[in-house]
C-alpha positions as CSV (number, residue, x, y, z in Angstrom):
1,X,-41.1,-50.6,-58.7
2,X,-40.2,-50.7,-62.5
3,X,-39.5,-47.8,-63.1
4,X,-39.7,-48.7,-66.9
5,X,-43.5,-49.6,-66.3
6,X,-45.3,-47.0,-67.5
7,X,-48.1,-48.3,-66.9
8,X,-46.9,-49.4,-63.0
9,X,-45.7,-45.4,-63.1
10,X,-49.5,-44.2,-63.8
11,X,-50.9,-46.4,-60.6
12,X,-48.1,-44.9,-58.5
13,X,-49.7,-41.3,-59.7
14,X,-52.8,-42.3,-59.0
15,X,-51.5,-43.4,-55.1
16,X,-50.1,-40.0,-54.8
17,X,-53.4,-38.2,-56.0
18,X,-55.0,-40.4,-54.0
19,X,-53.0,-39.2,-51.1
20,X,-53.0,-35.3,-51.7
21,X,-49.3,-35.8,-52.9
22,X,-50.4,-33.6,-56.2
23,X,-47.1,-32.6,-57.6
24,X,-45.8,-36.1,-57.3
25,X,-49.0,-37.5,-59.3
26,X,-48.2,-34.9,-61.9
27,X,-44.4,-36.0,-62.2
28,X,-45.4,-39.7,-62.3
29,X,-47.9,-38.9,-65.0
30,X,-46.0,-36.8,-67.3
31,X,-43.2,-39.0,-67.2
32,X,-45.7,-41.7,-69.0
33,X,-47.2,-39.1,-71.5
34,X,-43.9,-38.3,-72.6
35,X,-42.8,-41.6,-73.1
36,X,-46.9,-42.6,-74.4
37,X,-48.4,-39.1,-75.3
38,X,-51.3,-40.7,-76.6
39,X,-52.6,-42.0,-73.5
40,X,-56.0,-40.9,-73.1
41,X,-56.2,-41.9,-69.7
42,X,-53.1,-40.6,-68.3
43,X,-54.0,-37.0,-69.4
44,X,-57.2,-37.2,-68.5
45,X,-55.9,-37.9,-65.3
46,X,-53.1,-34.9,-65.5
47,X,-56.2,-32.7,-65.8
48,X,-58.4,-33.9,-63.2
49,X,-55.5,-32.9,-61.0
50,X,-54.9,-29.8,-62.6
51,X,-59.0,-29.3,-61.7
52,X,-58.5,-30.2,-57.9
53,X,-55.3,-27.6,-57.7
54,X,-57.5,-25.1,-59.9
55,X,-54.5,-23.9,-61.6
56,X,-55.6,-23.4,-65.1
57,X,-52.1,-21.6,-65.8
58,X,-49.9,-24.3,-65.2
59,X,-52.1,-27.3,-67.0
60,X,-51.9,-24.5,-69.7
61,X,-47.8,-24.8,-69.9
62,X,-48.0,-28.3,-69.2
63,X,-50.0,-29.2,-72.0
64,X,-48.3,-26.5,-74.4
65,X,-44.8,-27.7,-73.3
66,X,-46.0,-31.4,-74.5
67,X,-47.4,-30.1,-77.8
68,X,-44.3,-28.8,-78.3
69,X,-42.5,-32.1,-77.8
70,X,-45.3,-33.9,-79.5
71,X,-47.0,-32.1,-82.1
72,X,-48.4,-35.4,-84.0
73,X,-50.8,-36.2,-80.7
74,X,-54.5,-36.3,-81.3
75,X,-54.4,-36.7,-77.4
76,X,-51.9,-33.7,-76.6
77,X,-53.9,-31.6,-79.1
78,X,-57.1,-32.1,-78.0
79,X,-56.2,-31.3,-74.1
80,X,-54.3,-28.4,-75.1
81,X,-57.1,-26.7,-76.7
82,X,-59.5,-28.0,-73.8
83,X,-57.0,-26.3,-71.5
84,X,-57.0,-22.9,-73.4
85,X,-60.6,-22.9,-73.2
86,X,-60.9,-23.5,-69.8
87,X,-62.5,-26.7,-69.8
88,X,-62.3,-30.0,-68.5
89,X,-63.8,-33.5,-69.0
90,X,-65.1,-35.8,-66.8
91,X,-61.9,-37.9,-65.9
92,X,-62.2,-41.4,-65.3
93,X,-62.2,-42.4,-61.7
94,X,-59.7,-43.8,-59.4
95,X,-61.8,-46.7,-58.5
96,X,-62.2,-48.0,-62.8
């Protein structure tokens, strides 16, 4: 599967949302944000599973954990805050 794919390692996330198989989306998606943490779509797609699971306190140590690792990410920053507001965006869809 290419595991070096990142971009391969996003669609497999999205098979696992897809499928209910949330924790494994998450896993599959964090490992591309750490390796691209300015991947817009790959965090918007870590919160719009973080809205289906409605746990706002995890997706809040999720996205503080990657701030930590990445503090020079527009894309990290700007979900963090969202997260410690409460909000979401509207994530793009599976089907784009």
């Amino acid at each position: 599967l290419e595991p070096d794919n990142l971009w391969r390692q996003v669609r497999l996330g999205e098979l696992y949302e897809a499928q209910g198989r949330y924790d494994d989306s998450l896993a599959r998606y964090r490992r591309v944000l750490v390796g691209v943490p300015d991947s817009p779509y790959t965090a918007s797609r870590v919160d719009a599973v973080y809205e289906l699971v409605d746990d706002p306190v995890r997706r809040l140590r999720e996205w503080t954990g990657l701030a930590e690792d990445h503090p020079d990410s527009q894309v990290v920053r700007q979900h963090l805050e969202l997260a410690r507001e409460g909000r979401y965006v509207d994530a793009p869809s599976l089907c784009e």
